[in-house]
Every structure is written in structure tokens, then in C-alpha cells.
mmCIF file of the C-alpha atoms, coordinates in Angstrom:
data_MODEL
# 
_entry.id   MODEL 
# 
loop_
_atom_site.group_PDB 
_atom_site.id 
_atom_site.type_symbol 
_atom_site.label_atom_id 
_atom_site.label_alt_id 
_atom_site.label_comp_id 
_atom_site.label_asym_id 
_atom_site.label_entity_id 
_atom_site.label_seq_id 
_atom_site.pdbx_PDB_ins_code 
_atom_site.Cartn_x 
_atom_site.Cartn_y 
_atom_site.Cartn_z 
_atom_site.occupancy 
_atom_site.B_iso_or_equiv 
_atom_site.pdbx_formal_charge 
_atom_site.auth_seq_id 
_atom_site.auth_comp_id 
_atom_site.auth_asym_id 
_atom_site.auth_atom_id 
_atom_site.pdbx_PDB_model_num 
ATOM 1  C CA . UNK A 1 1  ? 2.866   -6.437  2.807   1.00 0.00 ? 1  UNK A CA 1 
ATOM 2  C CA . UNK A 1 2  ? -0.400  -5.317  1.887   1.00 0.00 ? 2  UNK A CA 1 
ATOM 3  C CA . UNK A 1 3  ? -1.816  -1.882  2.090   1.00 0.00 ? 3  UNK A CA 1 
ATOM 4  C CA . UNK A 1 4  ? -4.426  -0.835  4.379   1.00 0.00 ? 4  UNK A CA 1 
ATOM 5  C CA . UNK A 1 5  ? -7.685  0.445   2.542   1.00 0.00 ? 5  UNK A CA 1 
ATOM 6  C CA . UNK A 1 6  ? -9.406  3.814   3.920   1.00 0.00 ? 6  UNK A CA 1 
ATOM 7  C CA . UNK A 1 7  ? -12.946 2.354   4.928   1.00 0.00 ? 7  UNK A CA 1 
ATOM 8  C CA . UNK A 1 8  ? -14.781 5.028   2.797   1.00 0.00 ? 8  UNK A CA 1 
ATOM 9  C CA . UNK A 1 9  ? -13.230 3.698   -0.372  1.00 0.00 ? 9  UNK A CA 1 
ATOM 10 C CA . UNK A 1 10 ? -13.386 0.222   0.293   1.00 0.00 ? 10 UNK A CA 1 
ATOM 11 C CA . UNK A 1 11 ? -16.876 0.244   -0.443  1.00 0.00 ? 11 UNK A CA 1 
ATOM 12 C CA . UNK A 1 12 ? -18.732 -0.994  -3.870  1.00 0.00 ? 12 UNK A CA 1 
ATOM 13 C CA . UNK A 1 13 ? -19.881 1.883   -6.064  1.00 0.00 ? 13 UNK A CA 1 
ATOM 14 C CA . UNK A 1 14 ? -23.263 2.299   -6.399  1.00 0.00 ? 14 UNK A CA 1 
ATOM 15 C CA . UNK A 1 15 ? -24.556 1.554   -10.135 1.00 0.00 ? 15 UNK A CA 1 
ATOM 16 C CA . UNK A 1 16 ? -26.211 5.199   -10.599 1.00 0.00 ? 16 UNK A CA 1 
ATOM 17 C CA . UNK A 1 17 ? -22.537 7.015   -10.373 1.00 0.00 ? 17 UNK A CA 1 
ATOM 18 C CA . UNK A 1 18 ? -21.518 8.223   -13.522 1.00 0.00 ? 18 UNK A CA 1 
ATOM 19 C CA . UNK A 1 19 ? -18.869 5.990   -15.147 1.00 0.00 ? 19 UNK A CA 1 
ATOM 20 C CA . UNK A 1 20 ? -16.309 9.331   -14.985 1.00 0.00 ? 20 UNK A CA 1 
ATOM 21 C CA . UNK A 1 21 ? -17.065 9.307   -11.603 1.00 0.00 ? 21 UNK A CA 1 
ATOM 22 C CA . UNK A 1 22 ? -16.926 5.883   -11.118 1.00 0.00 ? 22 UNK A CA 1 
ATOM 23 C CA . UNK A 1 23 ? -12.539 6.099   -13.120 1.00 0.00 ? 23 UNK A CA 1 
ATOM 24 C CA . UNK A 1 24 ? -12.194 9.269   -11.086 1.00 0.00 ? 24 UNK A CA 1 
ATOM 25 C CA . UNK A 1 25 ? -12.678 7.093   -7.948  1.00 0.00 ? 25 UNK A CA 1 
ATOM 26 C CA . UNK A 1 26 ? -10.489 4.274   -9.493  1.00 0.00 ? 26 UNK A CA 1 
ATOM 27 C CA . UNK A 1 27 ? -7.395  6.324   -9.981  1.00 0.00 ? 27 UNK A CA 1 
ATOM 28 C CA . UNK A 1 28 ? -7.557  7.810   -6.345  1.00 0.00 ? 28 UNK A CA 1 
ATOM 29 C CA . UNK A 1 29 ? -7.767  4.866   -4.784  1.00 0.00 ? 29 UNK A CA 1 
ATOM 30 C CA . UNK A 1 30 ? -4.953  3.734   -6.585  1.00 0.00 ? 30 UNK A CA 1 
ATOM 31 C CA . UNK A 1 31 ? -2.840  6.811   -5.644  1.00 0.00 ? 31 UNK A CA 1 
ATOM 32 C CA . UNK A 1 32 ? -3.817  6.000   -1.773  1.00 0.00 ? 32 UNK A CA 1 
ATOM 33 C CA . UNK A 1 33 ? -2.274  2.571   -2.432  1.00 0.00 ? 33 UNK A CA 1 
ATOM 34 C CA . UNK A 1 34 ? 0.509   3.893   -4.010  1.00 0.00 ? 34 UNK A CA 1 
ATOM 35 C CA . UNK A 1 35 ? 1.065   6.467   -1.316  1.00 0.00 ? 35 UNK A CA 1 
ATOM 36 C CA . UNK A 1 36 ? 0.500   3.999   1.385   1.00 0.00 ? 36 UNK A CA 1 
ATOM 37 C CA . UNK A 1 37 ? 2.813   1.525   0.112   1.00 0.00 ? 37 UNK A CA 1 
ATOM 38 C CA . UNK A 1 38 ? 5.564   4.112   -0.353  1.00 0.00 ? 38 UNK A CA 1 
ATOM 39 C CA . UNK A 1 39 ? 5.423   4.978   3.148   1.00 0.00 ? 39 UNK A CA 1 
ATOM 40 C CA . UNK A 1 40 ? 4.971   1.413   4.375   1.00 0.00 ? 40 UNK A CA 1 
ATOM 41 C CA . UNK A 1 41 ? 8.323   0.497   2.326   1.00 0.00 ? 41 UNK A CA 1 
ATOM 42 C CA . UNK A 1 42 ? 10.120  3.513   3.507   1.00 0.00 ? 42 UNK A CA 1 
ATOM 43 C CA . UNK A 1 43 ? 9.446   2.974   6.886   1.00 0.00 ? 43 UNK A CA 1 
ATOM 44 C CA . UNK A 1 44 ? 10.634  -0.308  6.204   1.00 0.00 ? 44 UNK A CA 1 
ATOM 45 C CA . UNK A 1 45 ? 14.196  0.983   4.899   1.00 0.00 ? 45 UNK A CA 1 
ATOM 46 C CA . UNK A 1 46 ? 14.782  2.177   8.476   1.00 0.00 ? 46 UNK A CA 1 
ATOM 47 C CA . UNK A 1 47 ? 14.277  -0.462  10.715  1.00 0.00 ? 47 UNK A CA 1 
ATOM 48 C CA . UNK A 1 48 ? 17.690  -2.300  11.828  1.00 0.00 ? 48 UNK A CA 1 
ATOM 49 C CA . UNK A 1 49 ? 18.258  -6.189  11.540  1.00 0.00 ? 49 UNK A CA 1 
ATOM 50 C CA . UNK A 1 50 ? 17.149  -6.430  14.975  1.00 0.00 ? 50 UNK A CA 1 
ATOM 51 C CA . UNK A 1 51 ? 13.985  -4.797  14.544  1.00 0.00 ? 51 UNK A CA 1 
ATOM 52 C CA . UNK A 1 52 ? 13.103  -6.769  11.599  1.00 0.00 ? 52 UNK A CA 1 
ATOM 53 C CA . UNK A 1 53 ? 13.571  -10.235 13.825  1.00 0.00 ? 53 UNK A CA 1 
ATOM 54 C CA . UNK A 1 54 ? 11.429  -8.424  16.331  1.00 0.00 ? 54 UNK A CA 1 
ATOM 55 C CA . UNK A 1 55 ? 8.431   -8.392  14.717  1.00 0.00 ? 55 UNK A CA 1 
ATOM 56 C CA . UNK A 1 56 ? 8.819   -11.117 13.084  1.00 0.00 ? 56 UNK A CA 1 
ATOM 57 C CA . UNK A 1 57 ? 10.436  -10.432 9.531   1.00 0.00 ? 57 UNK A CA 1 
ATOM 58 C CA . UNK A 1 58 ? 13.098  -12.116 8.115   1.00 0.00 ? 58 UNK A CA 1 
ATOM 59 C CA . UNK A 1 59 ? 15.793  -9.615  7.307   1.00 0.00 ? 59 UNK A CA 1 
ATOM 60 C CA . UNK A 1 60 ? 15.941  -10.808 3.878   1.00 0.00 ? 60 UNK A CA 1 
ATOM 61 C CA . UNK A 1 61 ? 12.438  -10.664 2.894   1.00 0.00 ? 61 UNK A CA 1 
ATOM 62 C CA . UNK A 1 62 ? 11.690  -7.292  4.518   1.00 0.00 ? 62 UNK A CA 1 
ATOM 63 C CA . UNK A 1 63 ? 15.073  -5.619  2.492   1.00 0.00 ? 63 UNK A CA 1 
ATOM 64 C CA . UNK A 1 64 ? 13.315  -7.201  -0.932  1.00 0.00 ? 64 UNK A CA 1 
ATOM 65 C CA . UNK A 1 65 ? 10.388  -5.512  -0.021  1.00 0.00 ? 65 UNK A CA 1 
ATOM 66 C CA . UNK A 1 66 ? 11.749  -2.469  0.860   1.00 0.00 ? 66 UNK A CA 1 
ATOM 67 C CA . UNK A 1 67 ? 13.216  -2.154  -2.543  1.00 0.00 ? 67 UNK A CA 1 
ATOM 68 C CA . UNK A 1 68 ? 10.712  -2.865  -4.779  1.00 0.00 ? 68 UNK A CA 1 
ATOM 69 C CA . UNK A 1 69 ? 8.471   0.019   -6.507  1.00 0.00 ? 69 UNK A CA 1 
ATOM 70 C CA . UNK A 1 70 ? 5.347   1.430   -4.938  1.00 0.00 ? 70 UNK A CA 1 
ATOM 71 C CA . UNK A 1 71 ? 3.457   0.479   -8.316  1.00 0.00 ? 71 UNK A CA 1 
ATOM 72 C CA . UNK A 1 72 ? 4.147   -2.994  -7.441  1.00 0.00 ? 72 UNK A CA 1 
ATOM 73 C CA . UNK A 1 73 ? 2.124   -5.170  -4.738  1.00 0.00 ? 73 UNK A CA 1 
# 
């Protein structure tokens, strides 16, 4: 699963912002990946075998998911 990206921070930096500015942005938009792959996995957790088949996950892959970190993509 990958983890949708908030348009405004998908965007390149321009090369005038500060380079605090510039790690400042860095570390949120790794906290919004973080946080968006915690809920994505949670979310996850819940769904039933049946579910899971239904849109098109195998029950396996989606449980391995489920259980791994947020840190980790």
C-alpha cells in the first residue's frame, strides 16, 4: 500500500526557502505519511476475510500489511 500525498506538499521546494525551512517541511511530511499509513493499516485490521477477497486482496498479504509498523513502507 502506498500512502496518498496531500497535493500542497507534493510539490518541489523552491531553492530560496531557507534550508530550516526546507527540514521543517521534511519532517511533516513524513509525519503525514506516518499518520496516513497508520490509519490505512488500521483500517486494514478491520476488514473480514471476505472483504479482503472483495476488493481484491489476498487475505494473507493484507494481514502482513496490517502488521507491520507505520515507519515502514
Amino acid at each position: 500500500m502506498s500512502a496518498p500525498v496531500a497535493t500542497g506538499l507534493a510539490r518541489p521546494l523552491s531553492p530560496q526557502v531557507p534550508p530550516l525551512s526546507r527540514m521543517a517541511f521534511a519532517v511533516a511530511r513524513t509525519v503525514m505519511a506516518w499518520e496516513t499509513r497508520r490509519i490505512e493499516r488500521h483500517a486494514l485490521r478491520r476488514l473480514d476475510d471476505h472483504m479482503l477477497r472483495d476488493i481484491g486482496l489476498p487475505v494473507d498479504e493484507a494481514r502482513a500489511e496490517a502488521q507491520k509498523p507505520f515507519w515502514r513502507a
